[in-house]
C-alpha positions in Angstrom: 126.7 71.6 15.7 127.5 72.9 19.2 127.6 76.9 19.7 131.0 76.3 21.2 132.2 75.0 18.2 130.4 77.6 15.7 132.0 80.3 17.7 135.7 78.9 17.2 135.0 78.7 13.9 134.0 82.0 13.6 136.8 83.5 15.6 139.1 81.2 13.1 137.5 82.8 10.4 137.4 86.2 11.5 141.4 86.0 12.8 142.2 84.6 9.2 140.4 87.4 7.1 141.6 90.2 9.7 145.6 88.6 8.5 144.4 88.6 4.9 143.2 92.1 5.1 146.5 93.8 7.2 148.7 91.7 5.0 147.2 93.4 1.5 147.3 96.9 3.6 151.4 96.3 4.5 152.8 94.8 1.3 152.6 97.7 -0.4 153.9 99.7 2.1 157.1 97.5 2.4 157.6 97.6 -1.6 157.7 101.1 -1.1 159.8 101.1 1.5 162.3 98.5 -0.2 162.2 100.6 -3.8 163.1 103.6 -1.5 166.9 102.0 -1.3 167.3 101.6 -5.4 170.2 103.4 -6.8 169.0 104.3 -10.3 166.9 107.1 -10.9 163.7 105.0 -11.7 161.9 103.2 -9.0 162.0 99.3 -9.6 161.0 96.8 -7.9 162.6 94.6 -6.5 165.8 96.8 -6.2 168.5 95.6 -8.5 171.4 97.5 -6.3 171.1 99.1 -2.7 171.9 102.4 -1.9 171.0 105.3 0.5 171.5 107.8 -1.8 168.4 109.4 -1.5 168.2 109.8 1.9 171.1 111.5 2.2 169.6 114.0 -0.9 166.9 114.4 1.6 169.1 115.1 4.7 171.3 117.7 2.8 167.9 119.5 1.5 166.8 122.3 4.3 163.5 122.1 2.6 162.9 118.7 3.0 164.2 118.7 6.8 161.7 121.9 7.2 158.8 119.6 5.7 159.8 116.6 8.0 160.1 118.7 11.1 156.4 120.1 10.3 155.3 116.7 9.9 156.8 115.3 13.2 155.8 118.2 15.0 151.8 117.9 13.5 151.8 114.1 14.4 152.9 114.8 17.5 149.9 117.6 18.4 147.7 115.0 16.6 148.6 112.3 19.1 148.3 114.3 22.1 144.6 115.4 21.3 
């Protein structure tokens, strides 16, 4: 076997367990993300009805929007340094 062809194979191999790996990192993100739009009171996935309900408890909470203005302002000073 030529080293050409050993080296595609391991760039194959690497590019398909690099997809493996990001795709368990995200799917659990985007459950979240998708549970985050249920209507009941009990996070369930998949959603049985969409709302935005919650985000709009979190808008009308000054607390909340302190919290999330702390945390945008820290990522920011985080990504200039």
């Amino acid at each position: 076997m030529s080293t050409r062809r050993r080296t595609r194979w391991g760039v194959m191999v690497l590019g398909g367990v690099t997809g493996l790996t990001l795709l368990f990192l995200a799917l659990p993100i985007f459950a979240v993300v998708l549970s985050s739009f249920n209507a009941g009171y009990i996070a369930k996935f998949p959603p049985r009805s969409f709302s935005l309900q919650w985000y709009g408890d979190v808008f009308r909470d000054k607390l909340m929007i302190q919290a999330l203005l702390n945390s945008l302002i820290l990522a920011t000073l985080s990504a200039t340094v």
